[in-house]
Backbone as CSV, one residue per row, in Angstrom:
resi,resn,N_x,N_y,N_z,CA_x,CA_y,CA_z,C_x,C_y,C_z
1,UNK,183.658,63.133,-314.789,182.406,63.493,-314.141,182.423,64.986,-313.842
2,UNK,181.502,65.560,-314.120,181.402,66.739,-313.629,180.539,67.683,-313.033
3,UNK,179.929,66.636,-311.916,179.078,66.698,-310.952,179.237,68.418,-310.139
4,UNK,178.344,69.395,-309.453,179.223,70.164,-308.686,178.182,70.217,-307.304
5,UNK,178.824,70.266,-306.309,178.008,70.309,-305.011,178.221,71.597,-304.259
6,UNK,177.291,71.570,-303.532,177.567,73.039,-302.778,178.154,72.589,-302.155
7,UNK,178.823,73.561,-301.260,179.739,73.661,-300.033,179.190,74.044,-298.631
8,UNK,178.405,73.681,-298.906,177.878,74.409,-297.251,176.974,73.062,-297.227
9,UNK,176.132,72.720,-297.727,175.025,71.658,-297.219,175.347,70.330,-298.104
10,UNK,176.544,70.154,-298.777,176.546,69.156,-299.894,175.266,68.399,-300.908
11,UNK,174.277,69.427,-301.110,173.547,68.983,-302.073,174.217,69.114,-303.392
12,UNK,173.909,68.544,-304.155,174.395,67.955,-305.865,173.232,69.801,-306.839
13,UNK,173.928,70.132,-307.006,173.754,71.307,-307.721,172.984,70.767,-308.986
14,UNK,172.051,71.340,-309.298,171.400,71.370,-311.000,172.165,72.437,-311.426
15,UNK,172.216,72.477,-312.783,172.203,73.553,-313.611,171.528,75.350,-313.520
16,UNK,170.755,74.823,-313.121,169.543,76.004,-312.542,170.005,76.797,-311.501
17,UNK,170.691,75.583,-310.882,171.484,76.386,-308.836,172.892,77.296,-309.595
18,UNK,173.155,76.660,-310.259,174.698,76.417,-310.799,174.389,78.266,-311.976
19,UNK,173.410,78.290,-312.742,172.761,79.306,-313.505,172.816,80.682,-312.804
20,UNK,171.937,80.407,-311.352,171.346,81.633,-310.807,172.219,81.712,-309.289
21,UNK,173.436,81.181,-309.386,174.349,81.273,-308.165,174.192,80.843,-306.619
22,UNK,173.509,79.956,-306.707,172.546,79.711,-305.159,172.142,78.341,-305.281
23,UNK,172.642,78.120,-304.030,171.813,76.764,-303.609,170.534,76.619,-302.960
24,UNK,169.413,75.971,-303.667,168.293,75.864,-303.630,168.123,75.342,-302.018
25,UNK,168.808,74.641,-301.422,168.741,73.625,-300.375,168.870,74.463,-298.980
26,UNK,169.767,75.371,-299.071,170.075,75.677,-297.953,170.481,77.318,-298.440
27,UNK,170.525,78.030,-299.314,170.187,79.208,-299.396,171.801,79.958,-300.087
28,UNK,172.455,79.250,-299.355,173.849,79.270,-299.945,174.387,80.244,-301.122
29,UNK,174.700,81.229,-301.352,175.174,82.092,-302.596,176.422,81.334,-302.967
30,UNK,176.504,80.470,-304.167,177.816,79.990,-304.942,178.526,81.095,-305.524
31,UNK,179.974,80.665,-305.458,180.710,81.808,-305.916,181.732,80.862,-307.051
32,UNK,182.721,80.778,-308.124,183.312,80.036,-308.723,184.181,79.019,-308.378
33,UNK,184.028,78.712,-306.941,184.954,77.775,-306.654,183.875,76.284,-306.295
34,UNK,183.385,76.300,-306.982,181.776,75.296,-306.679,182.868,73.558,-306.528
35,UNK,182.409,73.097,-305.670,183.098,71.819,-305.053,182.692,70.215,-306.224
36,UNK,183.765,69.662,-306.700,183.417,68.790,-307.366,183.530,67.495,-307.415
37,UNK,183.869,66.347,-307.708,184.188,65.346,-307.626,184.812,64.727,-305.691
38,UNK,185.576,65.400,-305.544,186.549,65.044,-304.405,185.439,65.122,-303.180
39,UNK,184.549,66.188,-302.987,183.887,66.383,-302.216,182.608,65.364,-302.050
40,UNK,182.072,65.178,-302.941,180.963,64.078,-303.334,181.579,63.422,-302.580
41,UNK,182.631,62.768,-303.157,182.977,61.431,-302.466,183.371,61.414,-301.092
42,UNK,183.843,62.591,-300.266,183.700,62.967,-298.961,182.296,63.044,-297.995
43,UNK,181.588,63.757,-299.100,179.763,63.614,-298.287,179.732,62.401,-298.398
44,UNK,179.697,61.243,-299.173,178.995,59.759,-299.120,179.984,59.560,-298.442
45,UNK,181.329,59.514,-297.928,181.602,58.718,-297.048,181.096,59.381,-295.138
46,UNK,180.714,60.519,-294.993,180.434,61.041,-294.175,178.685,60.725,-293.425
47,UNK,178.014,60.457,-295.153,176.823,59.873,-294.823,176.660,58.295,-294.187
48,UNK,178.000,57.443,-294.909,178.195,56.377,-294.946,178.658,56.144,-293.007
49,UNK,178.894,57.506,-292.384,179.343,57.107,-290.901,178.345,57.904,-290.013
50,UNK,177.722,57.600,-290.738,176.170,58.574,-289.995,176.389,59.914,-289.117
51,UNK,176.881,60.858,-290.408,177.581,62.266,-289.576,176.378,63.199,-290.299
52,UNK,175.482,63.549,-289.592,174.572,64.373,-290.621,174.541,65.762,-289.871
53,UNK,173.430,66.627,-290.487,173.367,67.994,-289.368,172.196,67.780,-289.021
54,UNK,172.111,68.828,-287.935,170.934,69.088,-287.047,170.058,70.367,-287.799
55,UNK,169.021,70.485,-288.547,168.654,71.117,-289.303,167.469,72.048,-288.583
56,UNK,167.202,73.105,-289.083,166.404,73.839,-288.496,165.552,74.298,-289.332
57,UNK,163.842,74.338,-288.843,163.022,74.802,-289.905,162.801,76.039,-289.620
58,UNK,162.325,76.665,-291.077,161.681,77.895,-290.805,160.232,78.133,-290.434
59,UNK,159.907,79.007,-289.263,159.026,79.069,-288.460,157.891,79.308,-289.695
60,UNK,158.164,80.201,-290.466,156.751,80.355,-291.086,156.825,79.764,-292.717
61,UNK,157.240,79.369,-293.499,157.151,78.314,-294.208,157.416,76.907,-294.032
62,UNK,158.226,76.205,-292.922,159.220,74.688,-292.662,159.926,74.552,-293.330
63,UNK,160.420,75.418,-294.669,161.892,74.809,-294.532,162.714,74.353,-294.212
64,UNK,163.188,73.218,-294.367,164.701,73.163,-293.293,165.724,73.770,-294.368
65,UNK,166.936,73.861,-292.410,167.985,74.496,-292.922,169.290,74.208,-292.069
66,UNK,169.759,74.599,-292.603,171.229,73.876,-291.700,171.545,75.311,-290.512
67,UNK,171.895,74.953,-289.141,171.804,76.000,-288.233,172.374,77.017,-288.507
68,UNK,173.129,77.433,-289.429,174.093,78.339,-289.212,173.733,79.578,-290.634
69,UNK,172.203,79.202,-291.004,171.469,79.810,-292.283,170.944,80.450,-291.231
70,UNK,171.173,82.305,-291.897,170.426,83.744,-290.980,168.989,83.616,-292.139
71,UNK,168.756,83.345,-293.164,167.637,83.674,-293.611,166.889,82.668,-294.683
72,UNK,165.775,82.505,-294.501,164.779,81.114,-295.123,165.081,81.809,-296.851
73,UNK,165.747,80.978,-297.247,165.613,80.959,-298.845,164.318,81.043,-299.691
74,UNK,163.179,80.245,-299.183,161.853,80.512,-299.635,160.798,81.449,-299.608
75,UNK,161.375,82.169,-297.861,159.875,82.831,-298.058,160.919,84.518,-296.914
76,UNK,161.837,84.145,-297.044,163.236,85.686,-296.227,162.566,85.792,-294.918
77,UNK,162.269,84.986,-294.255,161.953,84.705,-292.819,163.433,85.052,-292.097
78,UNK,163.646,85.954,-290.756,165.106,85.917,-290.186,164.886,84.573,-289.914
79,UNK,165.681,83.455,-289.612,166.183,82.813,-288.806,167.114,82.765,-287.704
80,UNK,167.946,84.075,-287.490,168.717,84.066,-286.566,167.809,84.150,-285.092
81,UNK,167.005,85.519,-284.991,166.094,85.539,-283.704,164.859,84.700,-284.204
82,UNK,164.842,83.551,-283.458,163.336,82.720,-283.305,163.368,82.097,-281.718
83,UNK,162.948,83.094,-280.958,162.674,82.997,-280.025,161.436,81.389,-279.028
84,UNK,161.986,81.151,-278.478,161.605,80.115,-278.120,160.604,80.482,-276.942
85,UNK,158.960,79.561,-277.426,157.803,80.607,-276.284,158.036,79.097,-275.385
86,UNK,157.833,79.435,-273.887,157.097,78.281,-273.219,155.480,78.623,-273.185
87,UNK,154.812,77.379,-273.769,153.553,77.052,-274.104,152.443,77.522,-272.894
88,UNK,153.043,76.893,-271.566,152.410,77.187,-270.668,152.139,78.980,-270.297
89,UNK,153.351,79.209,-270.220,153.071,80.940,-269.969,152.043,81.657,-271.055
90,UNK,152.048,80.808,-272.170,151.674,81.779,-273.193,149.527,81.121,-273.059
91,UNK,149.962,80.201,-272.767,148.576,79.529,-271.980,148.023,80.354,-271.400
92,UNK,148.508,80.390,-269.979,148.125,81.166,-268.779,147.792,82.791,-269.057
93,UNK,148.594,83.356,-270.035,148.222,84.435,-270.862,147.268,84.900,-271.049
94,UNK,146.643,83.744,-272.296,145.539,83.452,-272.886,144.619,83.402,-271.607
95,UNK,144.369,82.485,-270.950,143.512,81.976,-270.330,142.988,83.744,-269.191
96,UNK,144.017,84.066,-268.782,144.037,85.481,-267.739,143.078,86.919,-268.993
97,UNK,143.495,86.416,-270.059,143.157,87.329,-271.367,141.327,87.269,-271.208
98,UNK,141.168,85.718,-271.571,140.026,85.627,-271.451,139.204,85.631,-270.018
99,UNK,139.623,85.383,-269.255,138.585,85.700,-267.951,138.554,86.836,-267.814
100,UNK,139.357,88.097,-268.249,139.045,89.060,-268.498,137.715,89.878,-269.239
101,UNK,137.986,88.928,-270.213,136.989,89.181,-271.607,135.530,89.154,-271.145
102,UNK,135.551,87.960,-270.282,134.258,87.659,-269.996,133.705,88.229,-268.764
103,UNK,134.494,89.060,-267.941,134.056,90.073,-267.039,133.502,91.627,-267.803
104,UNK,134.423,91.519,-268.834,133.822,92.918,-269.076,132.520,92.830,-269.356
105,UNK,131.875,94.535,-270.019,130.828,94.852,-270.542,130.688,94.550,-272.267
106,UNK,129.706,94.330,-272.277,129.199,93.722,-273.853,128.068,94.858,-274.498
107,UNK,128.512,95.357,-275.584,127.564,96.840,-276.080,127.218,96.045,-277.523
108,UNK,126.440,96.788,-277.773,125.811,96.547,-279.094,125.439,97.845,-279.904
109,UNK,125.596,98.014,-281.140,125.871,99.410,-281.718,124.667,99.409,-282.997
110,UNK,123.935,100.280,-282.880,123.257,100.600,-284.247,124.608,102.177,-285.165
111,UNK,123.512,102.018,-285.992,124.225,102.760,-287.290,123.110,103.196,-288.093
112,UNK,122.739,104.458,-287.777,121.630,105.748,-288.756,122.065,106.155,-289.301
113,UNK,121.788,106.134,-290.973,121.874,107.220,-292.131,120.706,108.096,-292.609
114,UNK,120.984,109.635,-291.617,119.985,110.456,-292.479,120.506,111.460,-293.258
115,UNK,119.734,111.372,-294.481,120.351,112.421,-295.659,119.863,114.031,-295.209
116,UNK,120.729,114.867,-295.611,120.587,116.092,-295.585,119.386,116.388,-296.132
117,UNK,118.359,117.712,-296.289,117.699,118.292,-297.190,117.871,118.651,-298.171
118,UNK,117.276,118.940,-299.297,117.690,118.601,-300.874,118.352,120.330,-300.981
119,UNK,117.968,120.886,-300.480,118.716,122.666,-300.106,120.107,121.950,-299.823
120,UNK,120.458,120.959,-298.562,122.040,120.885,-298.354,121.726,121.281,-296.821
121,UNK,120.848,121.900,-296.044,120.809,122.114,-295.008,120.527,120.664,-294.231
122,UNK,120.765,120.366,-292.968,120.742,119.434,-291.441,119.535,119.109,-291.513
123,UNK,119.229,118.013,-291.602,117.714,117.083,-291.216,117.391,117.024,-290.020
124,UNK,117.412,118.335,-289.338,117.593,118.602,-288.045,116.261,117.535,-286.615
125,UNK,115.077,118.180,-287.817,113.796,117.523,-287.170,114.038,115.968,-287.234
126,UNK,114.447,115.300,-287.997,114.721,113.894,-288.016,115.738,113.709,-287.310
127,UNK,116.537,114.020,-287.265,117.693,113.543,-286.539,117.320,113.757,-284.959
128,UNK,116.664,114.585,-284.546,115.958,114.855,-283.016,115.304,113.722,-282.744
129,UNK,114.449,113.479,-283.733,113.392,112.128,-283.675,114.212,110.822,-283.405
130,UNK,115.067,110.752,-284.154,115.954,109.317,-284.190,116.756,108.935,-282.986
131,UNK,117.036,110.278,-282.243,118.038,110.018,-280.719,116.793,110.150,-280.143
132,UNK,115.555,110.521,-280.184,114.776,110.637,-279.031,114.050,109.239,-278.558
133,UNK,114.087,108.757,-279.973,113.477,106.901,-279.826,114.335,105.971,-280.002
134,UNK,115.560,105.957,-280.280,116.668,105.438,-279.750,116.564,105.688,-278.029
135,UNK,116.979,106.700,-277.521,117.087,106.824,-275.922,116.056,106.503,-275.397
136,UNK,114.405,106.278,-275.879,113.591,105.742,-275.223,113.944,104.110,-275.214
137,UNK,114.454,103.540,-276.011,114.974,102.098,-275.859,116.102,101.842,-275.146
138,UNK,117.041,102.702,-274.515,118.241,102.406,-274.168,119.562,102.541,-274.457
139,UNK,119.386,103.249,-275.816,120.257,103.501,-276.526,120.919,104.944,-276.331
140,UNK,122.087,104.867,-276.325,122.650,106.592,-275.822,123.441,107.265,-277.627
141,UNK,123.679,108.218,-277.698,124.095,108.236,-279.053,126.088,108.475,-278.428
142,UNK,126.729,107.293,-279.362,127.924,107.347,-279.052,128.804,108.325,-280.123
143,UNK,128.346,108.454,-281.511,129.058,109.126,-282.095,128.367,109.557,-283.510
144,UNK,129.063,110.824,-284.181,127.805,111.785,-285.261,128.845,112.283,-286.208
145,UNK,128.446,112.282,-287.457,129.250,112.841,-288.115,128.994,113.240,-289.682
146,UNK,129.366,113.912,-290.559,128.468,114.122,-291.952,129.902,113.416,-292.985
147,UNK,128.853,112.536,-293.838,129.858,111.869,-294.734,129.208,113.153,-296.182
148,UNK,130.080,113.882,-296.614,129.968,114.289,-297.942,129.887,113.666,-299.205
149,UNK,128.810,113.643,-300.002,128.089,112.638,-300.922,128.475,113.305,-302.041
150,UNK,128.428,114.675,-302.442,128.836,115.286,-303.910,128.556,116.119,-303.608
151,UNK,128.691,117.367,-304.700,127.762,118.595,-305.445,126.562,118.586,-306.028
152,UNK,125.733,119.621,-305.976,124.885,118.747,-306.646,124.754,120.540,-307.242
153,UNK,124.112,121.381,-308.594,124.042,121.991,-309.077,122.487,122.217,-309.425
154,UNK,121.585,122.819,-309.310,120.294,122.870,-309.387,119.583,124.633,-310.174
155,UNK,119.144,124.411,-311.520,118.916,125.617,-311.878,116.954,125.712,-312.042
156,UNK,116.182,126.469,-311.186,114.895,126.635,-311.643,114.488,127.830,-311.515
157,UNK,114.210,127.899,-312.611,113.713,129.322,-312.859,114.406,130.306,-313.423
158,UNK,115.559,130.014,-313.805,116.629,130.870,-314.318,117.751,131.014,-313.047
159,UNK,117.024,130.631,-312.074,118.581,130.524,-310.717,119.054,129.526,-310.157
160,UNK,120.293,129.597,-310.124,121.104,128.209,-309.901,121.162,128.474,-308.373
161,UNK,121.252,127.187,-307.943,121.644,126.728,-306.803,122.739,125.823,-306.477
162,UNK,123.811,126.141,-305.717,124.894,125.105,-305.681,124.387,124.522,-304.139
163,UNK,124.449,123.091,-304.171,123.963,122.640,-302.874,124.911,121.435,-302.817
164,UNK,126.105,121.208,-301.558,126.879,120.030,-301.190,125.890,118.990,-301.007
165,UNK,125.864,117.714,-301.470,124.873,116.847,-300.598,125.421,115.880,-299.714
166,UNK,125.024,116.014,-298.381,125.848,114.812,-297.385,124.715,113.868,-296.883
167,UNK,125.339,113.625,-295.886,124.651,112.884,-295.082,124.857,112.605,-293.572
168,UNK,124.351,112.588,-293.033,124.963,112.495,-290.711,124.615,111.183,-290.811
169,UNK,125.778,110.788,-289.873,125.642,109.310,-289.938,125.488,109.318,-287.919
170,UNK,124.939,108.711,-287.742,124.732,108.470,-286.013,124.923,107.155,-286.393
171,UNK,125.835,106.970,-284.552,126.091,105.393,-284.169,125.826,106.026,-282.873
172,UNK,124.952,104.687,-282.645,124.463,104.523,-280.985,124.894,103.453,-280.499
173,UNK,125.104,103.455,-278.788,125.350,102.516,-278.240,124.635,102.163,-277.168
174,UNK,124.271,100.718,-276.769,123.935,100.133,-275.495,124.279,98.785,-275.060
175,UNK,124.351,99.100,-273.936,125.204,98.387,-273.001,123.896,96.590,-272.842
176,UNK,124.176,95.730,-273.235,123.888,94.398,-272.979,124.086,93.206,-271.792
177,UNK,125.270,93.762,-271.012,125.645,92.794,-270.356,126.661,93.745,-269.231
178,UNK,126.470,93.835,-267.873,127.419,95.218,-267.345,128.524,94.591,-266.733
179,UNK,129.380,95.332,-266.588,130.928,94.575,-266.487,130.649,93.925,-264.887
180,UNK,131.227,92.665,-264.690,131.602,91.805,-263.403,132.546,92.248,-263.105
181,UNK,132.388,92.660,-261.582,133.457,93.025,-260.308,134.791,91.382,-260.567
C-alpha cells in the first residue's frame, strides 16, 4: 500500500497535495518524510477511541483548522490574532453610535455646473444669480471650484485664440433638521 498522510492533521494525501507540497486540509507544507502506512493505522485507531481535535474556523472564509494553524490556507486570513468581541459591548456601541446619529443635524446638498464663457473668462453674472436664488431659499454656498474641461484653439479672421475651457462647479448646503440638545 502506498497510501501517504499528512502529519499534522492525518488527512490521506492525493497526488495533487503530494505534487504541490501541502496539505489541502489544514495548510500543512509536506516535506519528504510524508507519513505512510503505520500512521493510517494509528489515526483509525485514534478515531476508533474518539480522540479528535478541536478545530478552528477561519473568521472570513470558515475554514476549519486545527488550533495550532497561524494562517487560513484558502483565503491567508492570520489566524493567530482573532480577537474575541463581546456582542453586548459592541451592541451598546452601536446603539450609543446611533442615538447619536439621530440627534445630529441633517443637510441636504445641491450641485451647480456653470460653464465658463466661450473667451475662457468666469460666468461671473450667472454665477451671482445662482447663489443669490439659492440663498433666497435657504441655501448657503458650501463650496466652489473650476473643473478644467480642455483647450480649445479658435482662429477667425486670421487670429487665433487659445482659450482653456472649464467650468465652476458650486455645492450648496442646507440645513433640514437642526441638531437635538
Amino acid at each position: 500500500m502506498n497510501t501517504k498522510v499528512c502529519p499534522d492533521c492525518g488527512a490521506i494525501l492525493t497526488q495533487e497535495m503530494i505534487d504541490v507540497n501541502m496539505c489541502w486540509e489544514c495548510g500543512k507544507i509536506l516535506d519528504e518524510s510524508l507519513i505512510d502506512d503505520e500512521k493510517i493505522e494509528e489515526i483509525e485507531r485514534q478515531t476508533k477511541e474518539n480522540i479528535t481535535y478541536d478545530y478552528i474556523s477561519c473568521p472570513v472564509c470558515g475554514k476549519k483548522h486545527k488550533p495550532n494553524t497561524k494562517e487560513c490556507n484558502l483565503c491567508g486570513c492570520n489566524l493567530v490574532y482573532n480577537p474575541q468581541f463581546d456582542y453586548r459591548e459592541v451592541a451598546q456601541l452601536y446603539n450609543k453610535r446611533l442615538e447619536q446619529c439621530k440627534k445630529n443635524a441633517l443637510y441636504e446638498y445641491d450641485v451647480v455646473v456653470i460653464s465658463n464663457k466661450a473667451t475662457g473668462e468666469v460666468n461671473s453674472e450667472e454665477i451671482s444669480a445662482v447663489i443669490r436664488d439659492h440663498a433666497m431659499n435657504g441655501w448657503k454656498l458650501h463650496t466652489m471650484y473650476s473643473n478644467e474641461i480642455g483647450k480649445n484653439a479658435v482662429a477667425v479672421v486670421g487670429v487665433g485664440i487659445n482659450v482653456t475651457a472649464s467650468e465652476d462647479v458650486l455645492i450648496f448646503e442646507r440645513c433640514i433638521k437642526k441638531e437635538q440638545e
